[in-house]
KOLDOKOL-131899 format. One record per residue (C-alpha): residue number from 1; y, z, x. Coordinates in pm, whole numbers, plus 50000, padded with zeros to 5 digits. Each point is the difference from the previous one (the first is absolute). Layout:
BEGIN
R num     v     w     u
R NUM     Y     Z     X
...
***
This chain:
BEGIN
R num     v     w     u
R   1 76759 25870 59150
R   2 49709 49944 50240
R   3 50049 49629 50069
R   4 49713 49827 49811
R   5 50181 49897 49743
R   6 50142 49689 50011
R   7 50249 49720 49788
R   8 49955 49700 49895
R   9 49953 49724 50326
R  10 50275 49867 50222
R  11 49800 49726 50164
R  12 49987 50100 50356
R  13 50156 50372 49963
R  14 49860 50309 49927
R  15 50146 50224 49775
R  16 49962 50388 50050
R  17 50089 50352 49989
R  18 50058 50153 50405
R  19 49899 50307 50139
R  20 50310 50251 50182
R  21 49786 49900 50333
R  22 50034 49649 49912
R  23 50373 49967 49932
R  24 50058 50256 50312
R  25 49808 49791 50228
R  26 50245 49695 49843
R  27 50317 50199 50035
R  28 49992 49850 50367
R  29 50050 49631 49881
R  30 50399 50069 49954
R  31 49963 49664 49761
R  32 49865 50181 49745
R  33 50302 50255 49957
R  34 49745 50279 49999
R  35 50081 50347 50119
R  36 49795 50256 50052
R  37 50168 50353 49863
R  38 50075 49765 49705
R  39 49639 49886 49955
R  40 49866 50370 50021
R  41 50276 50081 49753
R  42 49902 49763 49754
R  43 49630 50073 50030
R  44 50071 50348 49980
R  45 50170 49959 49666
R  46 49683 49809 49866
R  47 50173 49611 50009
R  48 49719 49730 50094
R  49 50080 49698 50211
R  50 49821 49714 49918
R  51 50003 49720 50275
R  52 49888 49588 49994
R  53 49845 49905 50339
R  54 49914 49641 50101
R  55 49695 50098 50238
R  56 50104 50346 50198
R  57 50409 49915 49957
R  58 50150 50163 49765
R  59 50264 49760 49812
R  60 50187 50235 49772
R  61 49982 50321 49820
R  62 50145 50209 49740
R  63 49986 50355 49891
R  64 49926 50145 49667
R  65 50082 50370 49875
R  66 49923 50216 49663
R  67 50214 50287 50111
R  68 50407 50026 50074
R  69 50041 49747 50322
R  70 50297 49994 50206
R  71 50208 49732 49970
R  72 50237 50081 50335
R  73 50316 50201 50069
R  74 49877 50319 49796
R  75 49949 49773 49720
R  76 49657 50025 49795
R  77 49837 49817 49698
R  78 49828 50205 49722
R  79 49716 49788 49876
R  80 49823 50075 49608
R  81 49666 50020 49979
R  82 49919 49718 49899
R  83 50085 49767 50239
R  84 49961 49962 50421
R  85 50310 49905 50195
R  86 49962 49702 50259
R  87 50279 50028 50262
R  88 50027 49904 50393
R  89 49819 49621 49956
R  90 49976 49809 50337
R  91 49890 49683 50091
R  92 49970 49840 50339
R  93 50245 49718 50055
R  94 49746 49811 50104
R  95 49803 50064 49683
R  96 50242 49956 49785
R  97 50002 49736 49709
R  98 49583 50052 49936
R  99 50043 50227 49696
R 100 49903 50318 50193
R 101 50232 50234 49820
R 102 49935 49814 49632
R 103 49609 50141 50144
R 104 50082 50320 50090
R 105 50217 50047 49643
R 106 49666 49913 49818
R 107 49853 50221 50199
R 108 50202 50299 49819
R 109 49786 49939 49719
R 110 49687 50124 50161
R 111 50202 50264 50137
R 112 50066 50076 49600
R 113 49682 50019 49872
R 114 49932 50165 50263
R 115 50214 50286 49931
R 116 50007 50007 49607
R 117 50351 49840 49994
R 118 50180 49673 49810
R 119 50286 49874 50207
R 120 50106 49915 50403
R 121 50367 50056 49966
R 122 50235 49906 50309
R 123 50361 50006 50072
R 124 50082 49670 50165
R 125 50477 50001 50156
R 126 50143 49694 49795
R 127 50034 49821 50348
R 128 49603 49973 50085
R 129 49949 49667 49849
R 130 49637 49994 50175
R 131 49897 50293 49868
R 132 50106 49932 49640
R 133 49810 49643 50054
R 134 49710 50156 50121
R 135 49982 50249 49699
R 136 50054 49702 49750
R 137 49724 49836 50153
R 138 49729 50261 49925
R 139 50132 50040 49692
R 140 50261 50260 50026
R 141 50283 50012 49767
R 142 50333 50228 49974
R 143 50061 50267 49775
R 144 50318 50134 50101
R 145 50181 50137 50289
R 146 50147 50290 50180
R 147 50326 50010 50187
R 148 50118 50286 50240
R 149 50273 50088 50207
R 150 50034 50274 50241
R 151 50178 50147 50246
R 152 49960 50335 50247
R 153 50064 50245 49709
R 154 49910 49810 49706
R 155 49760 49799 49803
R 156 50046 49764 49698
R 157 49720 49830 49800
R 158 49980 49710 49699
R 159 49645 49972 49890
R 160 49947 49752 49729
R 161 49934 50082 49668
R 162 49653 49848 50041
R 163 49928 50150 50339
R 164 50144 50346 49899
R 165 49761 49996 49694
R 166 49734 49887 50213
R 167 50050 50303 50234
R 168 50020 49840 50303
R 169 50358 50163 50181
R 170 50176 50039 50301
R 171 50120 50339 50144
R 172 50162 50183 50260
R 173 49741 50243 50190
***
């Protein structure tokens, strides 16, 4: 994505896709929870950030992939074809409560057509009440779940019958 496509207004933000030499040059605001070997990683693998900025700042973020992303601890998600997957979504304290990630989920749907797909699938933990606002907000709605427990030498998943179907799982790299 070169950047000139953009989602519907935020009044006062800017919403768009950022270069590697963009989010490298932010990995120094520690803030922003952006590190650099992760950032190359995630380009590398062909994920897109897309960013809102109020003037130069930029307020919050969140990544989108179309191939297997890592979800940490040797864990990966296997995403169909038909859908992107929207995971690590930050927001600036101080920007919080403007409806900056509700912008950046209706972003995903340029990011969609875009790409040929249909859906912007997440995972959200049961305990991120934010996050599950947020996703309600733009119009987000559940379809399921996935549970896993693991320890050094083993791995157990629960996918949904509705997220199974869908295609969207969990493994163990």
């Amino acid at each position: 994505m070169d950047g000139s496509v953009r989602s519907p207004p935020l009044q006062g933000f800017d919403i768009r896709s950022l270069t590697e030499a963009e989010l490298l040059a932010l990995c120094s605001d520690t803030e922003l929870n952006l590190v650099a070997d992760e950032v190359r990683d995630a380009v590398g693998r062909g994920s897109v950030c897309i960013g809102a900025f109020e003037a130069e700042r930029l307020a919050g973020y969140a990544w989108f992939a179309e191939r297997p992303s890592p979800h940490g601890k040797g864990l990966w998600v296997k995403i169909p074809s038909q859908a992107i997957y929207k995971y690590k979504v930050f927001v600036r304290e101080s920007s919080r409560g403007m409806g900056i990630a509700p912008a950046l989920d209706r972003y995903a749907d340029v990011i969609c057509r875009d790409s040929g797909r249909q859906y912007q699938a997440s995972f959200i933990s049961s305990h991120n009440i934010s996050s599950m606002s947020a996703s309600r907000a733009s119009g987000g709605m559940s379809h399921g779940f996935v549970a896993y427990w693991r320890t050094d030498n083993h791995f157990f998943v629960y996918h949904s019958g509705k997220v199974r179907r869908f295609g969207l799982l969990y493994y163990k790299e």
